[in-house]
N, C-alpha and C positions, 0 to 999 in steps of 0.2 A: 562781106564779099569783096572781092577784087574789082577795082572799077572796070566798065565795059562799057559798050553802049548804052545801056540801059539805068548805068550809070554814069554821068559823065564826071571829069576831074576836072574839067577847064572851068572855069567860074563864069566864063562869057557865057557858056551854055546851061546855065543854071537858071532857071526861073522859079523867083519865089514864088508865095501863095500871093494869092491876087486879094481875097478879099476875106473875112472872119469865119465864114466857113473851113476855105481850104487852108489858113492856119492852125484854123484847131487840130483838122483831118491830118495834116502834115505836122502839129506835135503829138498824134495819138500814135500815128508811125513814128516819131522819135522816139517816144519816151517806148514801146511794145520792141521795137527793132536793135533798140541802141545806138543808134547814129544820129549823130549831131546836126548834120542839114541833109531835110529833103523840102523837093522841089514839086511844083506841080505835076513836070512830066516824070515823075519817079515810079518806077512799078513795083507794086507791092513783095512779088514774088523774086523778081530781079536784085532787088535790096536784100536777099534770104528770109523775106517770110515764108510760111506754111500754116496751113489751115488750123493749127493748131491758138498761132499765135494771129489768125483773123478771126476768132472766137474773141479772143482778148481786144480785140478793134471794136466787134461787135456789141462787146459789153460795154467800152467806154464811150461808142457812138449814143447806146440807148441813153445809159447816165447825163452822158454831154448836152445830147440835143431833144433828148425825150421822144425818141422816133426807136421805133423798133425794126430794121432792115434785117432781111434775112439773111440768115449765114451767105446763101448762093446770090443774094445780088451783090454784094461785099464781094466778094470772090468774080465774080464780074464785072467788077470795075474798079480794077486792079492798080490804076492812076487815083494817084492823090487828085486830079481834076475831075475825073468819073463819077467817085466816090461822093464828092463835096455836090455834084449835081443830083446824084440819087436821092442826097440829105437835105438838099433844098427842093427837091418835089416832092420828097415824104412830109417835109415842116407846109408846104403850100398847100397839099393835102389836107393835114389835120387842119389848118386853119379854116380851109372852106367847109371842110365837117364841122367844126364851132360855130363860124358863119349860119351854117344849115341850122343845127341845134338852136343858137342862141333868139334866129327867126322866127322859130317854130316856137318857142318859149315865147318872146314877145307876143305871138297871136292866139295867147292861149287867152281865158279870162281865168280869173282869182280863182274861182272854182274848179277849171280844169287841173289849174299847177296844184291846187291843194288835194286835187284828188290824187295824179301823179306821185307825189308826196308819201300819201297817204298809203298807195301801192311800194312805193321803194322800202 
């Protein structure tokens, strides 16, 4: 796409990714989109994506970070910074579900895990 606002060409106005999140998120859009630098404030759709190829997001977000986002949140939050915050509340999630489980395991006695067990 032709630079425009929502692309900018000036390199002052470029802000990289901040932190390992929104690097990865910003090479999932390079490598799916084809272009060589995007920026946190970059919009998915503004760069010429389409739903077709945030499918292709989707799959490399689940692979990358082990989070499964749905098609429609991806699609709504169309900044590489957006995006990177949906994937760090989805990973804070599962962890406090591990948290919760791993709890719950602790207060079991020998008997109850082995009967759990024995059920799975």
């Amino acid at each position: 796409p032709e630079p425009g606002p929502e692309r900018p060409t000036d390199l002052a106005d470029h802000v990289s990714p901040r932190d390992a999140v929104e690097r990865e998120v910003a090479a999932v859009w390079s490598d799916v989109l084809g272009i060589e630098r995007v920026g946190v404030g970059d919009n998915f759709f503004a760069l010429g994506g389409h739903s077709l190829q945030a499918v292709q997001v989707a799959f490399r977000i689940r692979t990358t970070f082990g989070v499964d986002l749905e098609l429609r949140r991806i699609l709504e939050a169309p900044y590489v910074e957006d995006l990177a915050k949906a994937i760090t509340e989805a990973l804070d999630e599962q962890g406090d579900l591990l948290a919760d489980a791993l709890s719950e395991v602790e207060s079991m006695s020998d008997e109850d895990v082995r009967a759990h067990l024995a059920r799975s």
